[in-house]
ZAGUZA-192156 format. One record per residue (C-alpha): residue in one letter; x, y, z. Coordinates in steps of 0.2 Angstrom, whole numbers, plus 5000, padded with zeros to 4 digits. Example, Ala and Ser with C-alpha at 12.3 -4.5 7.8 and 13.67 -1.06 7.14 Angstrom:
<rec code="a" x="5062" y="4978" z="5039"/>
<rec code="s" x="5068" y="4995" z="5036"/>
//
This chain:
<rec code="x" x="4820" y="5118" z="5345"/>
<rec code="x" x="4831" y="5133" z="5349"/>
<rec code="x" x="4837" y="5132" z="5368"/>
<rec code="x" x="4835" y="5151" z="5369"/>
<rec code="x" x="4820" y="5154" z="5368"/>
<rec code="x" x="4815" y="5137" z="5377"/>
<rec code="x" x="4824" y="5144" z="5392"/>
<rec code="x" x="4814" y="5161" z="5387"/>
<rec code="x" x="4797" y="5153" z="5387"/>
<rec code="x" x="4803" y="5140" z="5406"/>
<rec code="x" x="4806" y="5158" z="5416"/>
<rec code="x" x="4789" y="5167" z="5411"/>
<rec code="x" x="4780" y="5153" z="5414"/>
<rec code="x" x="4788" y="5153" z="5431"/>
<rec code="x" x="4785" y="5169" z="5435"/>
<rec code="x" x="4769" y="5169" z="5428"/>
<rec code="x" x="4763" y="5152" z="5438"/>
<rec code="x" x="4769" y="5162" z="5455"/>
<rec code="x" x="4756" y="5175" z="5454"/>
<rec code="x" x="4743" y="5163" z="5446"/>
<rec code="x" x="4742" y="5165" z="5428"/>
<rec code="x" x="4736" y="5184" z="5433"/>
<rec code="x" x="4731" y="5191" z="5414"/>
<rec code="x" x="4737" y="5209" z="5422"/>
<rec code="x" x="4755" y="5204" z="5427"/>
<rec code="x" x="4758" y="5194" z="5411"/>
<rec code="x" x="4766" y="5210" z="5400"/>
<rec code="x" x="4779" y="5216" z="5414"/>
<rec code="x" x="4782" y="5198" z="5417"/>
<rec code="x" x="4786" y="5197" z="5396"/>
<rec code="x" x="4795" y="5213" z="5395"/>
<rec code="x" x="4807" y="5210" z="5409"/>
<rec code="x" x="4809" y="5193" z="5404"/>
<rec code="x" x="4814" y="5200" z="5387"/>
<rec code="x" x="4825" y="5215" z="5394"/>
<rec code="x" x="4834" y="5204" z="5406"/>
<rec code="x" x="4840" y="5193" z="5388"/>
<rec code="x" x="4836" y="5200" z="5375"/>
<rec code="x" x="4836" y="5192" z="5359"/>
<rec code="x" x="4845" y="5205" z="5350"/>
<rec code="x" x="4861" y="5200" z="5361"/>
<rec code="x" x="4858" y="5185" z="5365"/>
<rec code="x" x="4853" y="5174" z="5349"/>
<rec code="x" x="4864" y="5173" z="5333"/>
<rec code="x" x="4849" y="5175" z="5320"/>
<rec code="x" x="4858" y="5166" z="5307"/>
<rec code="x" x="4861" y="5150" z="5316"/>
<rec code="x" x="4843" y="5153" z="5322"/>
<rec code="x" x="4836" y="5152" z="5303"/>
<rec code="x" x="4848" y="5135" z="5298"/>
<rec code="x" x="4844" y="5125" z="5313"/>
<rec code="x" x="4823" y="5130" z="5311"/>
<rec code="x" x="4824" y="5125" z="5292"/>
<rec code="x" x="4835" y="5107" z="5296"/>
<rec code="x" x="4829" y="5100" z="5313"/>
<rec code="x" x="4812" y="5095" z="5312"/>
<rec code="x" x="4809" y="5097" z="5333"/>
<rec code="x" x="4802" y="5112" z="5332"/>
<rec code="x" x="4785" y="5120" z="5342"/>
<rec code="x" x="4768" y="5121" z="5333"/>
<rec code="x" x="4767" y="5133" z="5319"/>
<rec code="x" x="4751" y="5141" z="5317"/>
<rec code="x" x="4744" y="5144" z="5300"/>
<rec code="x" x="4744" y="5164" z="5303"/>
<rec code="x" x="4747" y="5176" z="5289"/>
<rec code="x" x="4753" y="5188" z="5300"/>
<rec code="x" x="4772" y="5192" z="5298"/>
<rec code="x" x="4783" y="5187" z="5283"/>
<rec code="x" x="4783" y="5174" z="5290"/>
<rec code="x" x="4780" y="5171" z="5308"/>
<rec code="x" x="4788" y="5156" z="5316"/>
<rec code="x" x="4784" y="5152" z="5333"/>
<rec code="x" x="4799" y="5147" z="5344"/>
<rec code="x" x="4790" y="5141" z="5360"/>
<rec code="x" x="4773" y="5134" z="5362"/>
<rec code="x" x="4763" y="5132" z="5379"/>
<rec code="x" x="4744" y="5129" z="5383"/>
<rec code="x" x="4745" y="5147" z="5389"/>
<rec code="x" x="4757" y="5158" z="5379"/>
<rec code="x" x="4769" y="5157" z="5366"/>
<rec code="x" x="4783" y="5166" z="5360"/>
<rec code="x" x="4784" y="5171" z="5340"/>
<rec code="x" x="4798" y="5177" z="5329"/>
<rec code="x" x="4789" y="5188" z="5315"/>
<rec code="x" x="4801" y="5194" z="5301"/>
<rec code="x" x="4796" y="5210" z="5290"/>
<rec code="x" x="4802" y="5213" z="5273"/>
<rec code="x" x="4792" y="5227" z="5266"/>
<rec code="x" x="4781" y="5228" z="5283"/>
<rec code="x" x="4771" y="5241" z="5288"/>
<rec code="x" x="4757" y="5235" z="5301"/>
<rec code="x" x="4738" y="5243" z="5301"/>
<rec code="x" x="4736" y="5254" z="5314"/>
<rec code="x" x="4725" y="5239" z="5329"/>
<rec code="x" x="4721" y="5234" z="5345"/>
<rec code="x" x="4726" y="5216" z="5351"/>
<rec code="x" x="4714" y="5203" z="5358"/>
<rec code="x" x="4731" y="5194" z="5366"/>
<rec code="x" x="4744" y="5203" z="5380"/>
<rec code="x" x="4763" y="5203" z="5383"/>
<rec code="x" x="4779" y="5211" z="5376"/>
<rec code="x" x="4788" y="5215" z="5359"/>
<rec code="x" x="4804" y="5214" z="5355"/>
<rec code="x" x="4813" y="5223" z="5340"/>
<rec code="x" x="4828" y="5208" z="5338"/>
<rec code="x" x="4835" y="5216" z="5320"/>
<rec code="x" x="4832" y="5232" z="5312"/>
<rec code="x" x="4821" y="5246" z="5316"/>
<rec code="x" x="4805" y="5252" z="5317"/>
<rec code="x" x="4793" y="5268" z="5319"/>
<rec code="x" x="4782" y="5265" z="5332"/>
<rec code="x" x="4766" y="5276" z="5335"/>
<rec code="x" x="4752" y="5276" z="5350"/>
<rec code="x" x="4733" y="5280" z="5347"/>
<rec code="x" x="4717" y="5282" z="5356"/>
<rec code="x" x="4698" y="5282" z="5349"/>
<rec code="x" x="4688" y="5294" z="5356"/>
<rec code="x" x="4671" y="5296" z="5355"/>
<rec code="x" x="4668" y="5280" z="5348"/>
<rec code="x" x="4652" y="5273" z="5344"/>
<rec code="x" x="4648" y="5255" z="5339"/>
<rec code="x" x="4639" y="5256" z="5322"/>
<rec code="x" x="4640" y="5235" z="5322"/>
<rec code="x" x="4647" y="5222" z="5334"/>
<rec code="x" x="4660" y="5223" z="5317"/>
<rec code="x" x="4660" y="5240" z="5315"/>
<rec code="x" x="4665" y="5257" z="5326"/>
<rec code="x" x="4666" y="5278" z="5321"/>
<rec code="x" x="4676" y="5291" z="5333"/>
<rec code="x" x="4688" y="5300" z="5333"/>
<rec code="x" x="4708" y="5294" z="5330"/>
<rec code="x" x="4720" y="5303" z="5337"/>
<rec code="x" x="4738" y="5301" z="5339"/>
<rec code="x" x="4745" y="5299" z="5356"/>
<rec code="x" x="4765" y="5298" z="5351"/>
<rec code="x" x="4778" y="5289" z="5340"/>
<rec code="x" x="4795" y="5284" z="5345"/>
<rec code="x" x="4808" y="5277" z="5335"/>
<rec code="x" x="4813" y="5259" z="5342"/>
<rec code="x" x="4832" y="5254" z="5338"/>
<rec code="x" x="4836" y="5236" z="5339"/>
<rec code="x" x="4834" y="5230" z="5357"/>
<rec code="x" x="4819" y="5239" z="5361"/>
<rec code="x" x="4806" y="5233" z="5370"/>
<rec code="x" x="4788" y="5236" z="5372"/>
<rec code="x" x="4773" y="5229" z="5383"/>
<rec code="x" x="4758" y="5228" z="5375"/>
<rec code="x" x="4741" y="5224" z="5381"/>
<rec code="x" x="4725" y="5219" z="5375"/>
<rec code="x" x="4710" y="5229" z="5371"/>
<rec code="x" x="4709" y="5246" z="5367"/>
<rec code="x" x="4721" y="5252" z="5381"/>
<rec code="x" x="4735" y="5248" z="5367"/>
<rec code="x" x="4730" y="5255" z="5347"/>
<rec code="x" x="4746" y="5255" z="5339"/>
<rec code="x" x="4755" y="5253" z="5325"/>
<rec code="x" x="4771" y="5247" z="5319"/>
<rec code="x" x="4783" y="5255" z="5303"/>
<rec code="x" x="4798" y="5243" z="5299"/>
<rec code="x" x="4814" y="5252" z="5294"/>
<rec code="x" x="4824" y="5240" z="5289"/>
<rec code="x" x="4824" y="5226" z="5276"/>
<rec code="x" x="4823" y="5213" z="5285"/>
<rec code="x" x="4815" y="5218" z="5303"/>
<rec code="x" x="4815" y="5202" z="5316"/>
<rec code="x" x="4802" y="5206" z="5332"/>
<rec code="x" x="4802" y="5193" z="5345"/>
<rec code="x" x="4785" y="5194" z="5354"/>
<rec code="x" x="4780" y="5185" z="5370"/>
<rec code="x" x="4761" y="5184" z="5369"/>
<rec code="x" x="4746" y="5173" z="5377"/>
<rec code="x" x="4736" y="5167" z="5363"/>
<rec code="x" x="4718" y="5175" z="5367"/>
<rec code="x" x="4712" y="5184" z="5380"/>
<rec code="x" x="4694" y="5185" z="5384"/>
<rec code="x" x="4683" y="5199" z="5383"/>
<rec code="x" x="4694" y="5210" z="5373"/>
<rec code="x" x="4689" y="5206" z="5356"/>
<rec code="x" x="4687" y="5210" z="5344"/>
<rec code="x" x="4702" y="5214" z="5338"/>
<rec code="x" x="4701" y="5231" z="5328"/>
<rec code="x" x="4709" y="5237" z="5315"/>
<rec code="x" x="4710" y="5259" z="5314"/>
<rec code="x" x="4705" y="5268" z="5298"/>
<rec code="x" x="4713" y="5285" z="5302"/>
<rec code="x" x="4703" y="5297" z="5305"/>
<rec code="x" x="4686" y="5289" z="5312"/>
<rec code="x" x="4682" y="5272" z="5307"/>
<rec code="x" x="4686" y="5255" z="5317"/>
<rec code="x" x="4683" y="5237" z="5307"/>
<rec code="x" x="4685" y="5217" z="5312"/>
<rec code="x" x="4697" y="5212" z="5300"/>
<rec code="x" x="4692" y="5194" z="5305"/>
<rec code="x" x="4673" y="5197" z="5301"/>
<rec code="x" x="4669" y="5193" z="5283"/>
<rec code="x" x="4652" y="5196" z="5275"/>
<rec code="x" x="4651" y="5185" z="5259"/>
<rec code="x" x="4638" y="5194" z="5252"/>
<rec code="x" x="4644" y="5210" z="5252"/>
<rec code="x" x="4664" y="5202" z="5246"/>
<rec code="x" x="4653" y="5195" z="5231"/>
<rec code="x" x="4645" y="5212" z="5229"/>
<rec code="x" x="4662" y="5220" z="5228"/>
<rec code="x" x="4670" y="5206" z="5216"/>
<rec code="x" x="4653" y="5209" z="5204"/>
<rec code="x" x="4652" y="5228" z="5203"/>
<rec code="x" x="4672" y="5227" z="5199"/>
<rec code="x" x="4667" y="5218" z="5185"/>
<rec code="x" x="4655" y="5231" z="5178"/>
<rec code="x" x="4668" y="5243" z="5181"/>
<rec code="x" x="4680" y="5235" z="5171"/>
<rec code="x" x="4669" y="5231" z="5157"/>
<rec code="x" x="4665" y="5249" z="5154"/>
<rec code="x" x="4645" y="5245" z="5160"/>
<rec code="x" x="4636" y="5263" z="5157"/>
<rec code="x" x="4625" y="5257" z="5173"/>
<rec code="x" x="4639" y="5256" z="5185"/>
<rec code="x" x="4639" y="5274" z="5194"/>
<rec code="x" x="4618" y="5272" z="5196"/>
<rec code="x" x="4619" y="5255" z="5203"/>
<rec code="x" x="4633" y="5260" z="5215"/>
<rec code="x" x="4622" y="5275" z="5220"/>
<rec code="x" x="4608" y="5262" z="5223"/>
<rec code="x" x="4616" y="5254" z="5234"/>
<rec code="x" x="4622" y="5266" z="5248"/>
<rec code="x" x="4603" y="5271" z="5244"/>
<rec code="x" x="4598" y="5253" z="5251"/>
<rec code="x" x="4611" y="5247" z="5260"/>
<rec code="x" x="4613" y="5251" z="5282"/>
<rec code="x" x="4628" y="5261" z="5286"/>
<rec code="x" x="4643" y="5246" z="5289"/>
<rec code="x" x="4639" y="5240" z="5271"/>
<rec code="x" x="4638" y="5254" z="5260"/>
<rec code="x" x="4654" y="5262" z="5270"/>
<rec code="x" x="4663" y="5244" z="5261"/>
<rec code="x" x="4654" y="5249" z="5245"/>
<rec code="x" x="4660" y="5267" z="5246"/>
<rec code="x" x="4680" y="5261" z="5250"/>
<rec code="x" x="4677" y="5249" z="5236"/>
<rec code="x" x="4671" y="5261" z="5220"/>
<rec code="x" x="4679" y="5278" z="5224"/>
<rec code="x" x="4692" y="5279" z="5213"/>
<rec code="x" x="4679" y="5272" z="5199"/>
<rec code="x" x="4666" y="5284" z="5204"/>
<rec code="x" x="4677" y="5299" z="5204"/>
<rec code="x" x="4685" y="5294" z="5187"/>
<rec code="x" x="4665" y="5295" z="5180"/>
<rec code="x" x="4661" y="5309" z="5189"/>
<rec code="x" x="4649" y="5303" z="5200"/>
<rec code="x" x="4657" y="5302" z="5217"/>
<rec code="x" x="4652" y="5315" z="5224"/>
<rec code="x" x="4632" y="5312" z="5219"/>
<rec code="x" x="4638" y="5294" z="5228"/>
<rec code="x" x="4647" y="5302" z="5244"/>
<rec code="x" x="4631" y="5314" z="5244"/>
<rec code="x" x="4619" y="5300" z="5246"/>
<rec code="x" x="4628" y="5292" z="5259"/>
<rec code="x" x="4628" y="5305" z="5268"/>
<rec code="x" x="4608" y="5310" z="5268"/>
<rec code="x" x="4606" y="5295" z="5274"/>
<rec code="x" x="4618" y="5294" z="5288"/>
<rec code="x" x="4618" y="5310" z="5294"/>
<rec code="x" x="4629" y="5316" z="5308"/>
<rec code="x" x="4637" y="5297" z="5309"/>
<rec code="x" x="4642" y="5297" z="5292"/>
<rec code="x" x="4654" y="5314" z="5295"/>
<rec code="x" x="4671" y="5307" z="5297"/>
<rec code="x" x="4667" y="5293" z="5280"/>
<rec code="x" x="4673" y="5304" z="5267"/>
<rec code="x" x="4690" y="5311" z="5277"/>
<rec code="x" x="4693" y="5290" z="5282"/>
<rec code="x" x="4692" y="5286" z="5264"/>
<rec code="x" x="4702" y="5300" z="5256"/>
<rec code="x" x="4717" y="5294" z="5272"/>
<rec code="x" x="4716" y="5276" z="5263"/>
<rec code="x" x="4720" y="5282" z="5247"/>
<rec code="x" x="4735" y="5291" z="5252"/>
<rec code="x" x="4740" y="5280" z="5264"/>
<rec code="x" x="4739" y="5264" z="5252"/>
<rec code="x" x="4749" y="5277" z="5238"/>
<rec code="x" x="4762" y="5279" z="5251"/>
<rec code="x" x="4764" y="5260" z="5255"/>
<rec code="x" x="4764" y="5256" z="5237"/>
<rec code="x" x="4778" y="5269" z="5233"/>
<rec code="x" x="4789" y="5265" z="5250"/>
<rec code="x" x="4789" y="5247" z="5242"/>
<rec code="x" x="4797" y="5253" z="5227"/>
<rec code="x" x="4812" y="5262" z="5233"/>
<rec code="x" x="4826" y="5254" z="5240"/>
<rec code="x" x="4835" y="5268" z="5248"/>
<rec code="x" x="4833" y="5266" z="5263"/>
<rec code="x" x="4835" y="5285" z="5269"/>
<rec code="x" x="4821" y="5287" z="5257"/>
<rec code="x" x="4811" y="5275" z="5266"/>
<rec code="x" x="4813" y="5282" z="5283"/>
<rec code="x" x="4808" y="5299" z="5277"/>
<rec code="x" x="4792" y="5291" z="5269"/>
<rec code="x" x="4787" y="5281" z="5284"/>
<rec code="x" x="4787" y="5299" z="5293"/>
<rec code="x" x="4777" y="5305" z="5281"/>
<rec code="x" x="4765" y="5293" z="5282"/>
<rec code="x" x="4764" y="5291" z="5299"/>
<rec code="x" x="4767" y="5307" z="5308"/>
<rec code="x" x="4754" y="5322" z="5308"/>
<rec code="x" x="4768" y="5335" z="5315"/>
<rec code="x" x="4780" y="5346" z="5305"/>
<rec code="x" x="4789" y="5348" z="5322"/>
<rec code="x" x="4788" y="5329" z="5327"/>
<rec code="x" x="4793" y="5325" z="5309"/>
<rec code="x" x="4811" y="5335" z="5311"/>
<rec code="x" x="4814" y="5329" z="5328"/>
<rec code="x" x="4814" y="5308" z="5321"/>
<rec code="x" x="4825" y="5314" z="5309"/>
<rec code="x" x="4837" y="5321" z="5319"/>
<rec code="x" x="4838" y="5309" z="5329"/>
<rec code="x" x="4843" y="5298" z="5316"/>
<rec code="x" x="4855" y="5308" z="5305"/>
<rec code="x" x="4866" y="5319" z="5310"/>
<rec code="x" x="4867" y="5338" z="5303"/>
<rec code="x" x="4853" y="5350" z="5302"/>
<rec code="x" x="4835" y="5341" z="5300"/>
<rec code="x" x="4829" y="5353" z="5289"/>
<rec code="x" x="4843" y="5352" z="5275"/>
<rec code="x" x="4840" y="5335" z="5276"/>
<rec code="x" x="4822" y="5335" z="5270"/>
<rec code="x" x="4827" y="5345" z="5259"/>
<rec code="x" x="4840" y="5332" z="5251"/>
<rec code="x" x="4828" y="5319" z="5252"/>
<rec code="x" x="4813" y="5328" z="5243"/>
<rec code="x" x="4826" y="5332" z="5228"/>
<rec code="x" x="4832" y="5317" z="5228"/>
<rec code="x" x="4812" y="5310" z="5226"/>
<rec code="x" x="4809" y="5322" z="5214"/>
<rec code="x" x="4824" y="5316" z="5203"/>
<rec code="x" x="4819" y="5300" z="5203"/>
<rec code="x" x="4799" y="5302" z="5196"/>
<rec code="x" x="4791" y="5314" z="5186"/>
<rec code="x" x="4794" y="5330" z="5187"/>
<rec code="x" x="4777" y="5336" z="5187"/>
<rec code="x" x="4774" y="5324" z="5205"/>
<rec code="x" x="4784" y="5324" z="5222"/>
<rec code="x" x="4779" y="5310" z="5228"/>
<rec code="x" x="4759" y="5311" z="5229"/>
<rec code="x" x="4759" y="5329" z="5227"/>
<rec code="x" x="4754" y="5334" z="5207"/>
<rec code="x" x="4760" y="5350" z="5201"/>
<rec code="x" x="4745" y="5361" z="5197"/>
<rec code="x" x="4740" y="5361" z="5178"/>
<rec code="x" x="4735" y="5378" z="5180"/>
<rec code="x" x="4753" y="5387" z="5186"/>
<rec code="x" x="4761" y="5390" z="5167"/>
<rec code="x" x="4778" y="5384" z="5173"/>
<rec code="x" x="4790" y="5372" z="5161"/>
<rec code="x" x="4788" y="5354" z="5165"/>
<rec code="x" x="4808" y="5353" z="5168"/>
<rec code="x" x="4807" y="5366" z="5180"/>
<rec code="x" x="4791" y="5361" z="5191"/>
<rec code="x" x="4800" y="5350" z="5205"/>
<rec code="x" x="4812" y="5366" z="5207"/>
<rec code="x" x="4797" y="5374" z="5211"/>
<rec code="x" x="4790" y="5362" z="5222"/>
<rec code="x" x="4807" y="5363" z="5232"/>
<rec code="x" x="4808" y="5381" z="5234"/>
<rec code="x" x="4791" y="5382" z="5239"/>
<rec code="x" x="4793" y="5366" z="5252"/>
<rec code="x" x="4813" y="5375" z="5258"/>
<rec code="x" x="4801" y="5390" z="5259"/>
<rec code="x" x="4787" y="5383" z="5271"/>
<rec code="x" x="4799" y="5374" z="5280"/>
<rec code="x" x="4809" y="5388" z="5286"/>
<rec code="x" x="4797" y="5400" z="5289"/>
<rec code="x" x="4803" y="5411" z="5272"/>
<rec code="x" x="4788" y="5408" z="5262"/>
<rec code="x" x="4797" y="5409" z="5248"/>
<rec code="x" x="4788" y="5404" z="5231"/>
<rec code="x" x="4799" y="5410" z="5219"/>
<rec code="x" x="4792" y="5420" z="5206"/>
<rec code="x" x="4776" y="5412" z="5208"/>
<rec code="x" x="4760" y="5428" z="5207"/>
<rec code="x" x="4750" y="5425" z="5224"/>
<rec code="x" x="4737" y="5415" z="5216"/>
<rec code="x" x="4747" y="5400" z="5209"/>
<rec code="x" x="4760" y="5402" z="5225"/>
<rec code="x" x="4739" y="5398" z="5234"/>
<rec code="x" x="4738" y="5384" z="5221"/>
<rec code="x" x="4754" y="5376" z="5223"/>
<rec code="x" x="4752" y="5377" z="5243"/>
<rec code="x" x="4735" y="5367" z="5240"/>
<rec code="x" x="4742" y="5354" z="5230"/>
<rec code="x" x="4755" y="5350" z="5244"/>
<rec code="x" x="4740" y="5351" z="5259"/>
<rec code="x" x="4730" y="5338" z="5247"/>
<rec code="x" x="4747" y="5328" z="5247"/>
<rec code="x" x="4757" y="5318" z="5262"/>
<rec code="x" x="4768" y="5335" z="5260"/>
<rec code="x" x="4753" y="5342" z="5271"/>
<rec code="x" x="4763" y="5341" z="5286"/>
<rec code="x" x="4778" y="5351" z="5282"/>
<rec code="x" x="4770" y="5363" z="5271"/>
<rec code="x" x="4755" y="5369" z="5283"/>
<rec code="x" x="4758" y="5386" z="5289"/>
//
């Protein structure tokens, strides 16, 4: 058992015993525990991992799946304090059903703040409103960040760095505050702990018509969101899209929905469309082992402001922000094919060589980035095209005018 964070886990639950287990005081009782040693200083990470995988007295370890892995480093009745080590990590934007303080003990992370206005509970399971970004900060190993329970605190984290190690001092549950909601940007709020079989097995078998090529597949799905009350066929929507859309009936699909829903089904479409660029963005940042390249996609993904965008970046590198986008987007466009920069396609209808399409991407994004507009010799009408393709893309961001 690591004397560290015994002697971590004795003084909060000193200071949290004199003012009687008060659920409020418990985060700036974590945090200024944390600041007052932090881990990053104070624990040699090395020795840490050797004497957790020889000694066998170690606390409890829970059979989470959160963290890669997690391994809790002091157990009480009350609280515990957790090490949770990200390799390829990127947390779903959520709430917390527990409270107390985070600390960022190795690497980096890009940390960003939400509210959920206007929300309306579909289900006990199941929320729409309105997601909106409050801020995002980039935390530098030694950080540290209170966090509370409920939706006082949506948030979600970014790691930077292969691995990240965040210590967090957290009570295990507390009541009321569940549950505890994961965000689908821009208006949708699920229970990642609530599981409906039914549906699950509904899912598994119209996968199986899909990949079997049935000809029924587009009119049984449309049956459904027909049938089906709003929380379900949402999971039926997310679920066939991109087979729908590849038969040419997603929209008929959608449509349905829609009728059916009305007013509450308005944000569905946008919340979908956010998933698949956001899971294409994951999927690619998990793929590239520079880890400039990473940082610039985590922005991308996470960040809805040209301004806040350049800013991060600045922050983190030196030279002008601008010229380093720049170098990044040329350097992604290297590495795929030319006809893509990064999930933006190149329009099929601009007649431009295939070996010279990312040149026009880049002049095009240098253009929109410094305020020039330049689109090369593009005629108005394919320099309108290529602009869409980017807003359609995670390039949204920078190439918005």
């Amino acid at each position: 058992m690591d004397a560290f964070f015994s002697e971590l886990g004795r003084t909060v639950l000193a200071r949290w015993k004199a003012v009687d287990f008060s659920l409020p005081a418990f985060p700036p009782i974590a945090q200024a525990a944390l600041e007052e040693n932090p881990p990053a200083e104070q624990v040699d990470l090395a020795a840490f991992i050797r004497e957790f995988l020889i000694e066998d007295e170690q606390p409890f370890q829970t059979a989470s799946g959160f963290g890669q892995p997690e391994i809790v480093a002091y157990d009480h009745p009350r609280f515990y304090i957790q090490l949770l080590f990200w390799m390829d990590g990127t947390t779903d934007i959520h709430q917390h059903e527990f409270s107390g303080a985070f600390h960022v003990m190795a690497g980096s992370s890009l940390h960003s703040e939400f509210e959920f206005d206007n929300a309306e509970s579909v289900t006990a399971h199941f929320r729409v409103g309105d997601l909106r970004l409050k801020g995002t900060e980039l935390l530098e190993t030694g950080a540290t960040v209170p966090i509370t329970s409920g939706r006082g605190c949506i948030h979600a984290l970014f790691h930077l760095d292969t691995p990240s190690v965040t210590v967090v001092v957290r009570t295990h549950s507390d009541p009321g505050t569940g549950p505890q909601f994961t965000y689908l940007p821009p208006h949708v709020a699920v229970d990642p702990v609530h599981h409906d079989a039914l549906t699950m097995r509904r899912k598994q078998l119209l996968d199986v018509l899909e990949r079997v090529g049935d000809p029924d597949y587009a009119e049984l799905a449309l049956a459904m969101v027909e049938e089906l009350d709003f929380e379900r066929g949402f999971f039926i929507l997310q679920n066939g899209i991109g087979a729908l859309r590849g038969l040419g009936a997603w929209e008929d699909v959608l449509g349905a929905f829609e009728a059916k829903h009305g007013a509450r089904a308005r944000g569905v479409a946008a919340t979908l469309e956010e998933i698949l660029r956001r899971d294409g963005i994951v999927a690619l940042r998990a793929a590239v082992e520079d880890p400039e390249h990473r940082f610039f996609l985590a922005l991308l993904l996470n960040l809805t402001n040209r301004a806040d965008i350049l800013d991060l970046v600045a922050q983190r590198f030196p030279g002008d922000a601008i010229e380093t986008v720049l170098r990044w987007a040329a350097e992604l466009a290297d590495a795929s094919d030319g006809a893509w920069l990064v999930d933006a396609e190149f329009p099929e209808e601009i007649a431009v060589d295939e070996e010279e399409q990312a040149d026009v991407f880049l002049t095009a994004l240098q253009g929109y980035l410094t305020g020039a507009e330049t689109t090369g010799d593009l005629a108005a009408e394919d320099a309108a095209a290529l602009r869409e393709a980017l807003a359609r893309s995670s390039w949204r961001v920078l190439a918005a005018g």
